[in-house]
C-alpha positions as CSV (number, residue, x, y, z in Angstrom):
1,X,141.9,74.9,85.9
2,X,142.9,78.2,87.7
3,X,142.3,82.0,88.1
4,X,144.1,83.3,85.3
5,X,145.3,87.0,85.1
6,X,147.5,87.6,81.9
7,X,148.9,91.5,80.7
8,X,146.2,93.0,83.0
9,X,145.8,96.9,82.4
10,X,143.2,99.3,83.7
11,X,142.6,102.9,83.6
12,X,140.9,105.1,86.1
13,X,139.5,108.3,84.9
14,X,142.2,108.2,82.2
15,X,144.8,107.1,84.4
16,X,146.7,103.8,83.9
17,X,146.9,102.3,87.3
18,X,147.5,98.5,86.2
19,X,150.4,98.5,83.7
20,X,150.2,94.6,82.7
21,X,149.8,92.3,85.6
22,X,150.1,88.4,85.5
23,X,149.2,85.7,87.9
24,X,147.7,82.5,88.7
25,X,146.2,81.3,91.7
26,X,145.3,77.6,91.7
27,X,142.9,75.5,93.4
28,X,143.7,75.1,96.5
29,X,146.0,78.3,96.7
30,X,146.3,81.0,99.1
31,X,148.4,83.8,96.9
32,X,149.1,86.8,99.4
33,X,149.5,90.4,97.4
34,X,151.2,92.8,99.2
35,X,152.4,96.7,98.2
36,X,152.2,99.8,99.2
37,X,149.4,102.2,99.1
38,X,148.8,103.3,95.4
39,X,150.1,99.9,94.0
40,X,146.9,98.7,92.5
41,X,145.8,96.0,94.8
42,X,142.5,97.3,95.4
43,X,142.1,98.2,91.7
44,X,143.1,94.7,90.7
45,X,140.3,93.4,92.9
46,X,137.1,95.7,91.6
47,X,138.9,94.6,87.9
48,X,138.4,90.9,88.8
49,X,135.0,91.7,90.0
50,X,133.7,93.3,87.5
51,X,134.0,97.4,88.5
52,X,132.0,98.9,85.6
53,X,133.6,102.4,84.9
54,X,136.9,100.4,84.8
55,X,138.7,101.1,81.3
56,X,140.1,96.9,81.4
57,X,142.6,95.0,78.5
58,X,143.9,91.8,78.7
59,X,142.6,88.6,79.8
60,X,141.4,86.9,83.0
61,X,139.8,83.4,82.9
62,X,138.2,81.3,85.7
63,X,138.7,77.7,84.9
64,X,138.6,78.9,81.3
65,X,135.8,80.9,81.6
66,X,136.3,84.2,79.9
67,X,135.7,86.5,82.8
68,X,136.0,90.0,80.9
69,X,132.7,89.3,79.0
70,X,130.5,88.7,81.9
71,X,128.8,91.1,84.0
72,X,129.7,91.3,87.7
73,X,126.5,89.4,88.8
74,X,127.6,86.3,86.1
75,X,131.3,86.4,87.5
76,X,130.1,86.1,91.0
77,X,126.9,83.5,89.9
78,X,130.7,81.3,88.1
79,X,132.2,81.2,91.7
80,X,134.0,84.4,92.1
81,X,133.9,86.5,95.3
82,X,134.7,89.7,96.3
83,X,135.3,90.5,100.5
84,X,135.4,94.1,100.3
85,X,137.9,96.5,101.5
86,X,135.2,98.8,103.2
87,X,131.8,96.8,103.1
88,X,129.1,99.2,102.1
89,X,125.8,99.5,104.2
90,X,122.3,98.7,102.7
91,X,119.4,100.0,103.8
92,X,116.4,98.1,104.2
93,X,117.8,94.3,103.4
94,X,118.6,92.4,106.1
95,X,122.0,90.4,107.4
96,X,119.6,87.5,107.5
97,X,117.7,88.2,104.0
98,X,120.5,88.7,102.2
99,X,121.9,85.7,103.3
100,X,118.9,83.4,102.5
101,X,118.6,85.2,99.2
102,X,122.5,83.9,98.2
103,X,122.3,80.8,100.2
104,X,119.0,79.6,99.6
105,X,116.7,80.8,97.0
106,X,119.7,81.3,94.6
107,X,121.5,78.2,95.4
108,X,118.3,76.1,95.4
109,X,117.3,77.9,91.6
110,X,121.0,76.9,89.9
111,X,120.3,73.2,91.7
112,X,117.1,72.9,90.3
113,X,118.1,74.2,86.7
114,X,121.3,71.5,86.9
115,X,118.8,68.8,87.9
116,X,121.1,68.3,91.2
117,X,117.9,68.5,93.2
118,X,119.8,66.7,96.3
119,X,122.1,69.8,96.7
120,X,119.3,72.2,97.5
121,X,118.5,74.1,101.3
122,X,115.5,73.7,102.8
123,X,114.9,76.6,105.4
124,X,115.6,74.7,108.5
125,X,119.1,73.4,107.3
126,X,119.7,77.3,106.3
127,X,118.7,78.5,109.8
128,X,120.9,76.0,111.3
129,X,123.6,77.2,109.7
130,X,123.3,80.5,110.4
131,X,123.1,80.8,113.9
132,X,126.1,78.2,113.9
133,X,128.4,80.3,111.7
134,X,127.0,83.3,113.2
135,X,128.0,82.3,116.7
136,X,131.1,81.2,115.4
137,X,132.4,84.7,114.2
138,X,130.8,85.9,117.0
139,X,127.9,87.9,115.6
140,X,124.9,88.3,117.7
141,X,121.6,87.1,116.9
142,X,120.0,90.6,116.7
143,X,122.8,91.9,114.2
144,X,121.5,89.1,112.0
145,X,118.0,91.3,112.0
146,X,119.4,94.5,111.3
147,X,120.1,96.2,107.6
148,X,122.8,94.9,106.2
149,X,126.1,97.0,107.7
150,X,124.1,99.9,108.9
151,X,125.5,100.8,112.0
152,X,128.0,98.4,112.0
153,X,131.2,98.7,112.7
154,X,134.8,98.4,110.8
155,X,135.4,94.6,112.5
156,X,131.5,94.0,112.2
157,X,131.0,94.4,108.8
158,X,134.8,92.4,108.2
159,X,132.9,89.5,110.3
160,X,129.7,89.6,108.0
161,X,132.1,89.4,104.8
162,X,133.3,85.9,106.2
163,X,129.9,84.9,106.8
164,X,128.8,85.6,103.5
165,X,132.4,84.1,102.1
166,X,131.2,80.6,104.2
167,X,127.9,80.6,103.1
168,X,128.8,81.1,99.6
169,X,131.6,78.5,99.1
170,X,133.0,80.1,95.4
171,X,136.1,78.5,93.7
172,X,138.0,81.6,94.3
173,X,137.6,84.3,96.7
174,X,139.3,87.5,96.6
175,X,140.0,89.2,100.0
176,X,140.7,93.1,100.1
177,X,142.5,94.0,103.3
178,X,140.0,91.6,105.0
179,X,142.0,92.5,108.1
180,X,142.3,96.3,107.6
181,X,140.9,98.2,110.7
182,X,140.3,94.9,113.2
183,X,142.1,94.6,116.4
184,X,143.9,91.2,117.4
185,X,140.4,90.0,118.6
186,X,138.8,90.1,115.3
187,X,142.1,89.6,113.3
188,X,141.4,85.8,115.2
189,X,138.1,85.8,114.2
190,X,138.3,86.2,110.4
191,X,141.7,83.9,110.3
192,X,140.3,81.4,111.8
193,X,136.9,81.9,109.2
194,X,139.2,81.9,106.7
195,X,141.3,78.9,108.2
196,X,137.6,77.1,108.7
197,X,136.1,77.8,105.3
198,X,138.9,76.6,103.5
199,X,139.2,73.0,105.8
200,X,135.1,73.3,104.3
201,X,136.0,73.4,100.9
202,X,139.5,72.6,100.2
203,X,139.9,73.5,96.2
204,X,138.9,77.1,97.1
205,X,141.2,79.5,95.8
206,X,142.1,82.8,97.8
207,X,143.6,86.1,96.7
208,X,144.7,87.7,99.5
209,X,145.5,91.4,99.2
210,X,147.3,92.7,102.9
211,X,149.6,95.3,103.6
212,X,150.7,94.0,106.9
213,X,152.0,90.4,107.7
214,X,149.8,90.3,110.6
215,X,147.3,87.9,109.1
216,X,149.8,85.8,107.7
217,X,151.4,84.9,110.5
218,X,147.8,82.8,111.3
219,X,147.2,81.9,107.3
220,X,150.2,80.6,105.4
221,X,150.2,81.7,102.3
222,X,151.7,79.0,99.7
223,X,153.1,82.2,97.3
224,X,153.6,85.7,97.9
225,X,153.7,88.4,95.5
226,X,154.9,92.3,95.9
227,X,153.3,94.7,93.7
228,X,154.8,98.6,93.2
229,X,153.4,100.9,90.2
230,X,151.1,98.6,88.8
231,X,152.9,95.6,88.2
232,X,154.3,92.4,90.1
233,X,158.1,93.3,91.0
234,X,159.0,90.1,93.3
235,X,157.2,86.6,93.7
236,X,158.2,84.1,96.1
237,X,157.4,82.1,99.2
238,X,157.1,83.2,103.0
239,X,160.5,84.4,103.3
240,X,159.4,87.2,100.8
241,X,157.3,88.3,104.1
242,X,160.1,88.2,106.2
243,X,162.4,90.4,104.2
244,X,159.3,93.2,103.2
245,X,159.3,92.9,107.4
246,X,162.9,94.1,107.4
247,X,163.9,96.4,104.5
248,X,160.3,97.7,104.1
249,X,158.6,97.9,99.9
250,X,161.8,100.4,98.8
251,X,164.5,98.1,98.5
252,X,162.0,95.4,96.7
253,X,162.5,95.8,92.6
């Protein structure tokens, strides 16, 4: 049982920015992705999740699932998650709905439908939760009021992706530049979600897409892989960080 990614291609608007891309993350596994801008990291992300105008071949199977048939809702409903490179704001919903929608009323339904009543949320428990987590990431009561990301800002909205990561508790979770734009304040924050959410639920597998090794010198990644043009050039273990540290993405073939 893994995330498996075999001869992954995509096309943009007619241009092929994946060019056949294979990996496995495991259960358990933090894999970090690194490149330069242009590489495809993000585009491998929206692929995974289910980016509709995406032109996709190949296969990509979550604990054999056959992700490429299901919609984006159905891959995320089989334990997929997406922490988005730049959150997008919606009007009108919530911090606090949207999270009892996922956590509660969705969770509770699937429970119900499996027969594993015992694993549903009552309200209270949910509440409970929240303000714990909340407080934990450091996100204010009255945030938790407010539309979801509106007015937020860049280290907010990174926060309220690792809330929604915790409360969600998928097999795999694929991060995009979950530390892109946060200051060392925040950078602590969401390492230490991610540190706490996988001590919560120890088979979770993470995809971890960075430019920087900033984050990973607080999560330690078990593999680390280099992407240039569309493809995986160079695979290896921490060192790998080390040495993109040094000689930069040029000298990496």
């Amino acid at each position: 049982m893994s995330l498996i990614i075999k001869d992954l291609k995509v096309k943009v608007e007619g241009k092929e920015i994946l060019r056949g891309v294979n990996l496995e993350v495991k259960p358990g596994e933090v894999v970090a992705i690194m490149g330069p801008n242009g590489s495809g990291k993000s585009t491998l992300a929206y692929s995974l999740a289910g980016k509709p105008d995406y032109a996709v071949k190949g296969e990509v199977r979550l604990d054999g699932l056959d992700m490429l048939r299901l919609k984006p809702d159905e891959r995320a409903k089989n334990g997929l998650f997406l922490g988005w490179q730049q959150p997008v704001a919606v009007k009108g919903v919530t911090v606090e709905q949207l999270l009892r929608a996922a956590i509660v009323n969705c969770r509770n339904a699937a429970c119900e439908r499996t027969g594993q009543v015992d694993r549903c949320v009552k309200l209270t428990e949910f509440k409970q939760w929240l303000n714990h987590e909340a407080g934990l990431l450091k996100i204010e009561a009255k945030q938790l009021k407010r539309s979801v990301n509106v007015g937020f800002s860049g280290g907010e909205r990174k926060r309220l992706e690792m809330l929604q990561l915790i409360g969600l508790m998928p097999k795999y979770a694929v991060l995009d530049e979950i530390d892109s734009g946060l200051d060392i304040d925040a950078l602590k924050l969401v390492a230490e979600g991610i540190k706490r959410v996988k001590r919560q639920n120890p088979k979770m597998g993470i995809m971890l897409i960075t430019h920087y090794r900033r984050i990973l010198d607080y999560i330690n990644p078990d593999k680390v892989v280099v992407m240039k043009e569309g493809r995986i050039v160079k695979s290896g273990g921490r060192q790998l960080v080390e040495k993109l540290e040094q000689e930069g993405y040029e000298g990496i073939e």
